[in-house]
C-alpha positions as CSV (number, residue, x, y, z in Angstrom):
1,X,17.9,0.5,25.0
2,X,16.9,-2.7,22.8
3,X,16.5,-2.6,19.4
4,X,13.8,-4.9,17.8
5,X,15.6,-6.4,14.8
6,X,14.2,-7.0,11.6
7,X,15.4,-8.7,9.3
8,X,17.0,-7.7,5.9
9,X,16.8,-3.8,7.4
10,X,19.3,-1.7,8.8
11,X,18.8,0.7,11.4
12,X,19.7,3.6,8.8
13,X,16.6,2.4,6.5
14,X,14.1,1.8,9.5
15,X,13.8,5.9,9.4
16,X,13.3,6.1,5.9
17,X,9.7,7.2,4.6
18,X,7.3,3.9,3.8
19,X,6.9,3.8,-0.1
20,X,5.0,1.1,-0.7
21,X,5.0,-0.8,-4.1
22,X,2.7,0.2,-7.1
23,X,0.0,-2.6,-6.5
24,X,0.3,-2.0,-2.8
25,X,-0.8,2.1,-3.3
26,X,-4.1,1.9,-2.1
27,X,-4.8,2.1,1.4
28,X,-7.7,-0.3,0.9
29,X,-5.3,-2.9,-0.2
30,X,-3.1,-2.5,2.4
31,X,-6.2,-2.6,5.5
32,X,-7.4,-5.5,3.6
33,X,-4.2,-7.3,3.4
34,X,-3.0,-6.9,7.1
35,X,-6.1,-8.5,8.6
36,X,-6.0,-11.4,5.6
37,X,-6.5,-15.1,7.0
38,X,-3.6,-15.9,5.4
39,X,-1.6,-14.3,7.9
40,X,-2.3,-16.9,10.2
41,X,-1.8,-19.5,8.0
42,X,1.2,-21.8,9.7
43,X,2.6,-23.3,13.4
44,X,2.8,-20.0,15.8
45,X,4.7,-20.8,19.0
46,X,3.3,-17.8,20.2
47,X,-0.2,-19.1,20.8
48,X,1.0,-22.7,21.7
49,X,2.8,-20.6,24.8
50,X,-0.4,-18.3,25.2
51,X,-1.8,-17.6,28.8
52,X,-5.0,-16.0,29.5
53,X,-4.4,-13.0,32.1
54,X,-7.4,-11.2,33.5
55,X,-5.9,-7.6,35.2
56,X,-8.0,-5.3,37.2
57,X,-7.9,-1.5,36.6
58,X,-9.5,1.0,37.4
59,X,-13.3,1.7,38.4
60,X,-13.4,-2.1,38.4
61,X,-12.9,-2.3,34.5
62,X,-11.5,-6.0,33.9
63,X,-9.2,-5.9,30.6
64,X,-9.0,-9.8,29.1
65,X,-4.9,-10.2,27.3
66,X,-3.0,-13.3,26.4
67,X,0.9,-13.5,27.4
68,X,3.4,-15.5,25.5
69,X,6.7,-15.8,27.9
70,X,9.8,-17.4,26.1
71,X,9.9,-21.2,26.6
72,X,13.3,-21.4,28.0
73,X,12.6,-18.3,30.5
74,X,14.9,-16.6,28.6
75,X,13.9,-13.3,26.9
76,X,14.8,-10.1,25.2
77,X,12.1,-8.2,26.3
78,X,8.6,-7.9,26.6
79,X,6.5,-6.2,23.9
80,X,3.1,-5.4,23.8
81,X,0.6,-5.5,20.9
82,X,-2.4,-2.8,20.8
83,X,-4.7,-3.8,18.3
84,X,-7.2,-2.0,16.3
85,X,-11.1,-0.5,16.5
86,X,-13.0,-3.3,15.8
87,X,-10.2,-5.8,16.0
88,X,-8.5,-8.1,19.0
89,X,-5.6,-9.9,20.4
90,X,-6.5,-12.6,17.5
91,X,-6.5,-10.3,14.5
92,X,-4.5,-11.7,11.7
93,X,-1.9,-8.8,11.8
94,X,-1.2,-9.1,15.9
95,X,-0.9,-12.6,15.5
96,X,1.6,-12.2,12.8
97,X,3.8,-9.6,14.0
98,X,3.0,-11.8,17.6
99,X,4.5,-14.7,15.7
100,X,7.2,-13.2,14.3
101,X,8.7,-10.8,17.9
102,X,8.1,-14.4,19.6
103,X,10.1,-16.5,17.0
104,X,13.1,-13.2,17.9
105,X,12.9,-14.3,21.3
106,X,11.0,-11.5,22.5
107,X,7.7,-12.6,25.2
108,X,4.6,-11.2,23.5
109,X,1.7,-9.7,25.1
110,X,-1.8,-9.3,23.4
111,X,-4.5,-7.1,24.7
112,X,-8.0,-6.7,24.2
113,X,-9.4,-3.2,24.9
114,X,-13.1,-3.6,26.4
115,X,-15.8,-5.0,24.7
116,X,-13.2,-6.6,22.1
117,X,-13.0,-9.8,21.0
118,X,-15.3,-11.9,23.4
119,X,-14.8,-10.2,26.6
120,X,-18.4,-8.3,26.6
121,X,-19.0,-10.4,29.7
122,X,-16.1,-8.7,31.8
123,X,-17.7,-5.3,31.9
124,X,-21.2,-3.3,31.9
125,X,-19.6,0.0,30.4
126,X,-19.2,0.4,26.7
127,X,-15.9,1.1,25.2
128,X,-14.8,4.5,24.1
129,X,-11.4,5.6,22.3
130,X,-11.0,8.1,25.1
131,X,-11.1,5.2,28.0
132,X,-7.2,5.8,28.2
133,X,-6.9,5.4,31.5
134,X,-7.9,1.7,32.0
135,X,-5.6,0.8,28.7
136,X,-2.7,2.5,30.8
137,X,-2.9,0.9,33.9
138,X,-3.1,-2.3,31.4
139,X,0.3,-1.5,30.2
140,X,1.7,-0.3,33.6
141,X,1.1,-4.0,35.1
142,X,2.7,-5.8,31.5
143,X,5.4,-3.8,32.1
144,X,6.2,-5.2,35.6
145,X,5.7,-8.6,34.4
146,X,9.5,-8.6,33.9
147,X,11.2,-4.9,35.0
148,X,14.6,-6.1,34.7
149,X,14.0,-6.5,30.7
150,X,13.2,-3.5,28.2
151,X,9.7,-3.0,27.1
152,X,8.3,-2.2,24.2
153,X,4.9,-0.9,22.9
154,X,3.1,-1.5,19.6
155,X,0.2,0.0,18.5
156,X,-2.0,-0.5,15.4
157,X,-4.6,2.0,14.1
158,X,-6.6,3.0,16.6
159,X,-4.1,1.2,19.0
160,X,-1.4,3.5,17.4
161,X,-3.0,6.3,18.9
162,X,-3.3,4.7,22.1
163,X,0.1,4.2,21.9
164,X,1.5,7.6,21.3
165,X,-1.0,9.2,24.5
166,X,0.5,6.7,26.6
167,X,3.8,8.0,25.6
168,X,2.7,11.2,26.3
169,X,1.1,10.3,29.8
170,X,4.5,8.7,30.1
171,X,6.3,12.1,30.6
172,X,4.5,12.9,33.9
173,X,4.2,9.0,34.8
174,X,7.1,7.1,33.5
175,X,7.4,3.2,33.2
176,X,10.8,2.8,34.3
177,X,11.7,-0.3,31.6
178,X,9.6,1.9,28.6
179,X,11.9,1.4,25.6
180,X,10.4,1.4,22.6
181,X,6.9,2.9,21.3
182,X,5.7,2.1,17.9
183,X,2.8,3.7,16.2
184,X,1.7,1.8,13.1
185,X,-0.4,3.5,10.8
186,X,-2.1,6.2,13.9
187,X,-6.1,7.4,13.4
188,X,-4.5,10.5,14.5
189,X,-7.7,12.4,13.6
190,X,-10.7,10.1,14.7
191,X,-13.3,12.3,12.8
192,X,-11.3,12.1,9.4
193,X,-10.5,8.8,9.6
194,X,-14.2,7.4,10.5
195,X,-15.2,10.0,7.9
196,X,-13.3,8.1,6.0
197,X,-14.8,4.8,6.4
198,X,-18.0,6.3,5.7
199,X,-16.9,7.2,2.3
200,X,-15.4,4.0,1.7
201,X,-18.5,1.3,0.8
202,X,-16.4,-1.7,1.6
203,X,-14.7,-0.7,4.8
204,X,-18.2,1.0,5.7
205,X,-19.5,-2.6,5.4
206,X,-17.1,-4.0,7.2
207,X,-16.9,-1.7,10.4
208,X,-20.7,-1.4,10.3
209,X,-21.4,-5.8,10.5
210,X,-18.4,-5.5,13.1
């Protein structure tokens, strides 16, 4: 299996529980950081290598995703971002962490779910969290895009719980070159976690002009 590195962290602290520092406590700081503008601030070779895909799955649902292969055809893998409700392949935080996996000499592939970002002209259905299907057969046809190599998925939010179902679904359909899920920050409970957006002016605002 492949091991994504990061840098500055060993493998023994990468399983260590996330204690964040004191100004960074509130989960309303850290939301608001990771989709901050100024994560996109700089040159990302990522985008300059960008390549609009279109896939097909099922019941005709069109899925839009951008792919980033390395520039010298070599890579270390393929991983593949899962965004957020309410976000896209272009949120500051997938084109950050795109950035970054690209710049490690992994090829990078961003997904929008349906009816994110601007692909409301691909489909006449509305999108629902429990759509998993279409999302998997998403990731089933990334994954081919290079078998020989390990692949990886990482999920954000609502794309972390994507990302731990299609784990699960992978136990009675395996992707033979799965080798890595990540969940970031799950909605493991969506009627807690919207509840609490409700609760949360700000974010309520936020999610509601989305």
């Amino acid at each position: 299996m492949s091991i994504i590195p990061v840098h500055g962290v060993s493998a023994n602290r990468m399983n260590e529980p996330f204690s964040p520092p004191f100004y960074l406590k509130s989960t309303f700081a850290q939301t608001f950081l990771s989709s901050s503008p100024i994560r996109k601030w700089g040159a990302n070779p990522m985008l300059a290598a960008a390549q609009q895909v279109i896939l097909d799955t099922v019941a005709g649902i069109r899925l839009q995703g951008f792919y980033s292969p390395q520039s010298d055809g070599k890579s270390k893998g393929v991983v593949m971002l899962l965004h957020g409700w309410e976000g896209s392949a272009n949120s500051a935080y997938i084109l950050g962490t795109g950035r970054y996996l690209y710049n490690q000499g992994y090829s990078v592939f961003r997904l929008n779910y349906r009816d994110h970002g601007e692909t409301h002209h691909l489909n006449s259905g509305l999108f629902y969290a429990v759509l998993l299907e279409e999302v998997f057969q998403a990731v089933q046809q990334v994954a081919g895009y290079a078998p020989a190599l390990p692949f990886t998925i990482v999920g954000f939010s609502l794309g972390g719980n994507f990302a731990l179902r299609i784990a699960r679904r992978c136990v009675q359909t395996p992707i033979a070159n799965l080798a890595h899920v990540f969940s970031i920050s799950p909605a493991l409970n969506p009627e807690k976690s919207t509840s609490a957006i409700d609760n949360n002016p700000l974010q309520g605002i936020y999610f509601k002009r989305s």
